[in-house]
N, C-alpha and C positions, 0 to 999 in steps of 0.2 A: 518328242520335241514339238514342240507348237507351229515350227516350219513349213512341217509337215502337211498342218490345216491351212495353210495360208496360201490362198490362190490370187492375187491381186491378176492386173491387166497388166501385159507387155509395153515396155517403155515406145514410146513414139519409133524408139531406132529399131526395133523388134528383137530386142532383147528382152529375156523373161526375169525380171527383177528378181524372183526368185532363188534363179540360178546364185544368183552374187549375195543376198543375203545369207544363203544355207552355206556357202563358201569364209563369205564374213566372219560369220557367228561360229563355225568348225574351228577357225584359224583365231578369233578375236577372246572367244572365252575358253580356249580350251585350257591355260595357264593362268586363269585370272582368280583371287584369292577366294571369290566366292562361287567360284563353278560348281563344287557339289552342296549347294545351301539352298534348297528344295522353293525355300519360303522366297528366294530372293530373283530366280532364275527367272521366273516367270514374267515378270515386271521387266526383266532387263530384254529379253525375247520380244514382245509386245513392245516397249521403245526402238529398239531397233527397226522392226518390222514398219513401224511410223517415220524412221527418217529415210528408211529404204522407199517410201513410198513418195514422201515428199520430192526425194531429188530425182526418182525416176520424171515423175511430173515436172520437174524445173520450178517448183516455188523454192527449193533448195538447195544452195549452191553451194558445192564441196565445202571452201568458207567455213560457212556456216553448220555445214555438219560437222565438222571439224571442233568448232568453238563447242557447240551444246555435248559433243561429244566429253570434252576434256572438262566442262564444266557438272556433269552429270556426275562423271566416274572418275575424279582425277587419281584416283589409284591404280587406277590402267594402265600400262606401258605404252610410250609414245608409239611404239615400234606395231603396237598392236592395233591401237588406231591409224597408223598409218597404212595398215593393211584392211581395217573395214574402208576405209576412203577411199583407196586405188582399185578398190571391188566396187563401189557403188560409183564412183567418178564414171566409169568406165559404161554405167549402166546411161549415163546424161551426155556420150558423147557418143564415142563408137564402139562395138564390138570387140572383144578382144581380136587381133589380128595372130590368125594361127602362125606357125615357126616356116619359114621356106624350107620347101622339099631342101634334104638332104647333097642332093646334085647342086643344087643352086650355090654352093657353098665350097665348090671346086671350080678352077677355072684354069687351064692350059692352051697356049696359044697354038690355033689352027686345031684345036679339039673340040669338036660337037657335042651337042648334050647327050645325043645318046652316045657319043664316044667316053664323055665323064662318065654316065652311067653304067656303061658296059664294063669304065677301068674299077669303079667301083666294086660290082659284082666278080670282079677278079681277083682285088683286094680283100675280099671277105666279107665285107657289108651283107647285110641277111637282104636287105634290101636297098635300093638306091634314093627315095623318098623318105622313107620315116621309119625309124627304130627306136627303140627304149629296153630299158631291160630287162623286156618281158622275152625278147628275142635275141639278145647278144648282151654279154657281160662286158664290165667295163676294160678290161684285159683284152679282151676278141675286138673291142670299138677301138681301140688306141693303137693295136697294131695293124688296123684297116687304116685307119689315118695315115699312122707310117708309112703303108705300104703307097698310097695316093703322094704322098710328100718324093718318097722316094722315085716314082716314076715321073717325077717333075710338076703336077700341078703344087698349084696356090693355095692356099686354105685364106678363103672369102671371110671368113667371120674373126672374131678376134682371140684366141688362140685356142692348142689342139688338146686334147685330154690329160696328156703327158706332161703341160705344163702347171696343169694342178696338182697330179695326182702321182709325180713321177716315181710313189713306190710302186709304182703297176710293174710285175714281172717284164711286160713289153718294151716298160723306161726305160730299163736299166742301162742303154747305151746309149741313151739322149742327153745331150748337153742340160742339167738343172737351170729351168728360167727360160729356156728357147720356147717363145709362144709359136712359131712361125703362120702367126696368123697379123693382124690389122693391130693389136697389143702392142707396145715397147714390150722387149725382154725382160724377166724379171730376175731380181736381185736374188742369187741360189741363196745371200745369208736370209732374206724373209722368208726362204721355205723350212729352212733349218732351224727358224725361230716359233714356228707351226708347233701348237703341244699336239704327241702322241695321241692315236687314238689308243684305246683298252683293245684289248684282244677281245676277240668274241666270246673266247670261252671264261673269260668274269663274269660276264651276263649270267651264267647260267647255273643256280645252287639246287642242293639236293641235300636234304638230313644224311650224315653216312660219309658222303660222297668229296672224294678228297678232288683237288685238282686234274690231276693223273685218271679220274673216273668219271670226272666232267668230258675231257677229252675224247676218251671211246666212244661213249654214251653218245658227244656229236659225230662222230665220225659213221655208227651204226646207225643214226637217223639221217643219214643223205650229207651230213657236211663234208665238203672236200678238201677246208680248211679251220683250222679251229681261229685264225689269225683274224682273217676280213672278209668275208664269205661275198659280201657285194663285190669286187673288187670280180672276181672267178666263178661264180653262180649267175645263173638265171634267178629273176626274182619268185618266180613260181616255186622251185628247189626251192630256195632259203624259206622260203614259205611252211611249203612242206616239212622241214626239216625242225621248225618252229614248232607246229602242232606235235611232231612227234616228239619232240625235248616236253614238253609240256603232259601229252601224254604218259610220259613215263616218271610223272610226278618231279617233274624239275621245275621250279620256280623263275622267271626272268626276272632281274632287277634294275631292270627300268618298265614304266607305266605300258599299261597295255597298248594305251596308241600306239605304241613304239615300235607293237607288231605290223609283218608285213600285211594279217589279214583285217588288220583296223585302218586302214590305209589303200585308196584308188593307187593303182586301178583295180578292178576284182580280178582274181587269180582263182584257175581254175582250183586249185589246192584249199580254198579257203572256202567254197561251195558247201552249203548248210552245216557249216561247223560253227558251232557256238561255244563261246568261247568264255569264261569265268572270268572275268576282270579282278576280281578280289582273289581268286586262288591262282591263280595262273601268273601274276605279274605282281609288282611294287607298287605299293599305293602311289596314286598322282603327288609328285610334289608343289606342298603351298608356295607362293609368292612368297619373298620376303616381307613384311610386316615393316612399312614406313613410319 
């Protein structure tokens, strides 16, 4: 990818314009109709790279990126230029601003931070600052929250895991809709109006291989459910567990990005493994044709 060669000078805020172009163009063409059209990529690479450079310098003002954008390529989706814009806007104002430590996000009267902290690490939190789920599944996050709710603080931000996601085993005995964060409560019929997601184990075909043999098959490469595996795994596991579904000639059917190892952050699981795009997954699906 031509990103790669392209070293420009850091924005006056000292931000490296590069960062948010190669983020742009990940997220901006990765669905776009002529992403694998060799002859065409390169032009579009090269214009970008030109209005990345313009508004880092300020002769370019979102605006206006905005306009040449849609006039360029109006087969694009709004939704996707709206996302090179808030990557480069970002590059002509200020840095993106990282998430507040985790602690910052509880709050209990006549409780110190290192008292929040400590109640944290009590709660189960891997950590009191920053987590993802590299380190705690979203099942293990939801019932640290609970557990913080339940010893009486506050949840600072606007609402708790359980409120999106309340099939988490940890839900199960939460009121549906209770944000108990900065949120209004939410309407339990809009979550019930939520479509299903697919079970994991559709993802995964093999010549032979009946449903009933999909399942083992995950179950003997590390999965510990065949349902929602993010939901109960570390992202590293579902990782792992990925390669070996694949190793053992099973096909995913969704596009390769879709894997965890095409996908930040790197995982240790994913380390020089190389990966077949074309045998391994589903072809990328085109846009619809306007």
């Amino acid at each position: 990818m031509n990103a790669r060669r392209w070293r420009p000078k850091r924005c006056r805020t000292g931000v490296d314009p590069e960062f948010f172009f190669r983020q742009a163009v990940q997220i901006a063409l990765k669905w776009h109709p002529f992403r694998d059209a060799t002859p065409d990529r390169q032009p579009m690479f090269t214009w970008l790279q030109t209005l990345v450079r313009q508004s880092c310098r300020r002769t370019l003002s979102p605006t206006d990126m905005s306009n040449a954008f849609t006039r360029r390529h109006p087969r694009l989706l709004r939704a996707l230029a709206t996302v090179l814009l808030s990557l480069t806007a970002a590059c002509t104002t200020r840095p993106f601003q990282p998430s507040p430590p985790a602690y910052k996000l509880w709050a209990k009267a006549g409780v110190s931070e290192q008292g929040v902290r400590s109640a944290m690490l009590d709660c189960g939190f891997v950590d009191s600052a920053y987590v993802d789920g590299t380190v705690m599944t979203n099942n293990d996050y939801a019932r640290a929250q609970l557990c913080m709710v339940d010893k009486g603080f506050l949840y600072q931000d606007r609402r708790i895991l359980c409120a999106d996601m309340p099939e988490l085993p940890a839900c199960a005995n939460v009121p549906r809709g209770k944000t108990f964060g900065s949120d209004p409560d939410i309407d339990p019929a809009r979550l019930h109006r939520r479509p299903p997601r697919a079970p994991a184990y559709t993802y995964w075909r093999r010549p032979g291989t009946d449903t009933e043999g999909v399942k083992h098959a995950m179950l003997a490469c590390g999965y510990t459910t065949v349902i929602e595996p993010i939901h109960t795994m570390l992202l590293n596991d579902i990782a792992a567990a990925q390669l070996c579904m694949i190793d053992q000639q099973f096909r995913y059917a969704r596009p390769a990005n879709a894997l965890l190892c095409k996908n930040p952050p790197g995982l240790p699981a994913c380390r020089n493994r190389k990966i077949d795009a074309q045998q391994c997954c589903a072809p990328p699906t085109p846009a619809p044709a306007r």
